[in-house]
C-alpha positions, 0 to 999 in steps of 0.5 A: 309665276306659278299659281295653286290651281282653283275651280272657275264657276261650272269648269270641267276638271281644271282650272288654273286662274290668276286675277290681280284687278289689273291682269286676267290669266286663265288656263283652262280645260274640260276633257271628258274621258268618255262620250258621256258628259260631266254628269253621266249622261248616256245620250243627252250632251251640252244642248240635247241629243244630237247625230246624224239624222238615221243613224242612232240614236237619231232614228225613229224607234229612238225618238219613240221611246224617247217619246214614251219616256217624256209622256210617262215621266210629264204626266205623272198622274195628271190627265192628258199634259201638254207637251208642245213639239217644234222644229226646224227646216230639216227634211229628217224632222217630219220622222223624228216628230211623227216617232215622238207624238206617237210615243208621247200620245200612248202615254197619256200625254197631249202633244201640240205641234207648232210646225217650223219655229225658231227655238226660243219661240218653243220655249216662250210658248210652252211657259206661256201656254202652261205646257209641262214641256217642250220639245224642239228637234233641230241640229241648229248650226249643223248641216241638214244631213244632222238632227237633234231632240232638246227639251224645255221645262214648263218655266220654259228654261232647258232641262235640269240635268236630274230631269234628263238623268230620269229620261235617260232611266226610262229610255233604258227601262223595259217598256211600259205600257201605257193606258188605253180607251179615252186616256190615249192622248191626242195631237193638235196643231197650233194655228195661231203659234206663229203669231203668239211669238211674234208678239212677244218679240215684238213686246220685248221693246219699248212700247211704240218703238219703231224703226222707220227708216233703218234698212235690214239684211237679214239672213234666215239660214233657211232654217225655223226663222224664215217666215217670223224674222223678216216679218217681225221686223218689217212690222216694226218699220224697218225696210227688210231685204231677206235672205236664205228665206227658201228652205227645201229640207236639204239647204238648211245652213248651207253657205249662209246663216251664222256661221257663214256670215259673208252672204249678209255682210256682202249684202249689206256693203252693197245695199247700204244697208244699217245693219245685217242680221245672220240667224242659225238653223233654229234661230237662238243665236245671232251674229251682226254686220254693222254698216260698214260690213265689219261682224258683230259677235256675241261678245261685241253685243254683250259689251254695247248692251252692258253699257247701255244697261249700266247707264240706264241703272239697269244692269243688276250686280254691275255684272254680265255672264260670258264663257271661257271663249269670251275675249279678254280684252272684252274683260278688260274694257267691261271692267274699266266701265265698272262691270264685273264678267263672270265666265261659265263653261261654254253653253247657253244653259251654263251661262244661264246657271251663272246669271241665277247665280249672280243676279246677272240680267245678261250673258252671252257666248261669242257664238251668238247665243244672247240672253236677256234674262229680262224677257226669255231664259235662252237666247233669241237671235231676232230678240238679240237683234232688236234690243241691239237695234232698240239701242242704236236707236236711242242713242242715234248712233251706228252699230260701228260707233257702238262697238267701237269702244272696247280693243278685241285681243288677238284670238284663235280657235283650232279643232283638232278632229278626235278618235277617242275622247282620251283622258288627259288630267293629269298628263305630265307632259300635256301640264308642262307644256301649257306650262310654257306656254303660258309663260310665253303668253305673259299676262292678260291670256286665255289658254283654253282647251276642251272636247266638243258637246257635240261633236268628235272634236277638241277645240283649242282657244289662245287668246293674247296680246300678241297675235304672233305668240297666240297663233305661234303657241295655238299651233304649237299645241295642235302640232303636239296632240296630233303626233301624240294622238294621231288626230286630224286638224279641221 
């Protein structure tokens, strides 16, 4: 059946979708013909700046004038702002901080660093402390040989893109000079910022919640969370077993955290453990491993979190935000309990503008990225982890038990390894084959297709009913864009 092409909310160029109430068929796509993003932007992507740390842009001279750029824009005309500074574990992260509080400082801006702290700890402490701004450098799931610069407003949110825009325009402009004598900003470290987020943390449960007699695995990545986790959750009563606690610079993400969950899941059948918590590099984003050893993605949190905030009248609109990579058999279960799913780009930032939009209180990415408007703007891994644990809790039940509830479609991703970000609206022969093979498909589908944010990649998505058809036709595309292109499969 052919179907007018329509707009979904925050898609790139394309987007053909059908929904009748009782089938859910979306073909969607977001090539960008140049390695600059849908607004323009000359260095900032999906979720900062980010490359190979010593290569630019990720190089001291860069970070100094990024640092210049922020201190002049932030000031503006205030006396001494604060602009707080934090990273993670990454050897390379000692020069990019040095480059940034000496280019912030010349400008007249206050820069107060908190050392090693996971993401979202930088966004509650620049709202909570009244900073004009954040910074956090940290390449999150990617090797340490990789860095990356990303920015929060003073509502501790990411960056508007107009803002990164005006940054990107005094990156470019002739250096200006900055003021002299008194005015010269000065650096502080902050003793007590561990603490301060901890306690937020911990404030996001119920007053007196505890969590005696529940055993965690939680696997630190050796990134930003290595000291904060195992402690935040030990203070709430649990019985802790850290991993990937021992960062050295170099073992950041390596064979552990998030996107390598088998550690922690290994551990968990072994020790018996309830629950096992994986965390990124920078800690915003979380992946689980219920008792049973089985992992627990974004999209099975979203589900038991929804259902839990429904029952308690507290899911705002009867609705949740997710992406074009979240399952649509997580679609359909959610909309058989009365919940609608509205689906952004792929990006905590996007699910975030949705859940503005919407009204919606929770969102999340299949990655991991969980946010829970009522306590942060971004996700929070540990938090992710406690609201989790705070509801198997109050139901007495086992994470299994809880995600139990909804059938997960067949769903594969491909990355194909690029050349050149090639533009492909409008190609005939690329139109007729998605053509077939949505037809192939039948209903109840995803066919996704979209260049990476931050990496030289396109990343195939075919979600069905079948498992047969969605690798059959996942393949079949991959197949065709390499010959095409030249381009090498992951």
């Amino acid at each position: 059946m052919k179907v007018p092409w329509t707009r979904v909310p925050n898609q790139g160029n394309l987007a053909r979708a059908l929904g009748d109430g009782q089938c859910f068929s979306y073909l969607l796509f977001n090539f960008n013909q140049t390695v600059k993003t849908d607004n323009n932007k000359k260095y900032f992507g999906t979720d900062g700046i980010r490359g190979v740390a010593n290569r630019h842009p990720m190089v001291p001279e860069f970070a100094l004038r990024l640092g210049k750029a922020a201190g002049a824009h932030f000031r503006r005309g205030k006396e001494h702002p604060r602009i707080i500074i934090g990273k993670d574990t990454r050897l390379s992260g000692y020069m990019i901080e040095s480059a940034l509080m000496s280019g912030i400082c010349s400008m007249g801006a206050d820069v107060y660093m908190v050392g090693p702290l996971p993401t979202p700890a930088i966004a509650f402490l620049t709202h909570s402390m009244r900073a004009e701004a954040g910074i956090v450098i940290s390449a999150s799931h990617n090797p340490f040989t990789d860095n990356g610069i990303k920015f929060f407003g003073t509502d501790g949110r990411k960056l508007p893109d107009e803002v990164e825009a005006i940054l990107e325009e005094l990156l470019d402009t002739p250096t200006q000079e900055g003021p002299t004598g008194e005015a010269i900003g000065r650096a502080y470290r902050v003793e007590d910022a561990e603490g301060r987020y901890m306690a937020f943390a911990k404030s996001t449960v119920s007053h007196g919640f505890r969590m005696e007699g529940l055993h965690v695995v939680v696997d630190c990545a050796n990134g930003a969370a290595y000291e904060v986790a195992p402690a935040i959750l030990g203070e709430l009563g649990a019985r802790v077993s850290a991993m990937a606690c021992d960062p050295d610079g170099l073992n950041i993400n390596r064979g552990c955290g998030s996107t390598e969950p088998e550690g922690v899941r290994r551990s968990v059948l072994e020790s018996g453990a309830d629950i096992g918590l994986a965390l990124d590099g920078d800690a915003d984003r979380a992946i689980l491993v219920d008792e049973k050893g089985r992992i627990v993605d974004g999209d099975d949190i979203l589900f038991l979190c929804a259902a839990r905030l429904k029952e308690k009248g507290r899911l705002v609109n009867d609705t949740v935000v997710g992406t074009i990579m979240t399952n649509v058999g997580l679609e359909s279960a959610l909309r058989d309990m009365g919940v609608n799913l509205v689906r952004a780009q792929v990006g905590d930032r996007y699910v975030l503008e949705e859940m503005l939009a919407s009204g919606a209180v929770l969102g999340a990415e299949p990655s991991g990225h969980v946010i829970f408007l009522e306590h942060s703007p971004t996700g929070d891994g540990i938090v992710t982890a406690l609201q989790v644990i705070q509801v198997m809790m109050e139901m007495g039940s086992s994470l299994s038990e809880l995600v139990d509830g909804w059938e997960r479609y067949p769903q594969v991703m491909r990355n194909l390894r690029i050349l050149e970000r090639v533009p492909l609206d409008g190609e005939k022969w690329l139109l007729d084959m998605l053509d077939e093979a949505r037809e192939e498909l039948g209903r109840d589908h995803i066919l996704s297709m979209r260049y990476s944010g931050t990496e030289p990649l396109l990343r195939v998505t075919v979600s069905s009913r079948s498992e047969e058809t969605t690798i059959r036709v996942c393949e079949s595309l991959c197949d065709s864009l390499v010959d095409r292109f030249g381009w090498e499969r992951e």
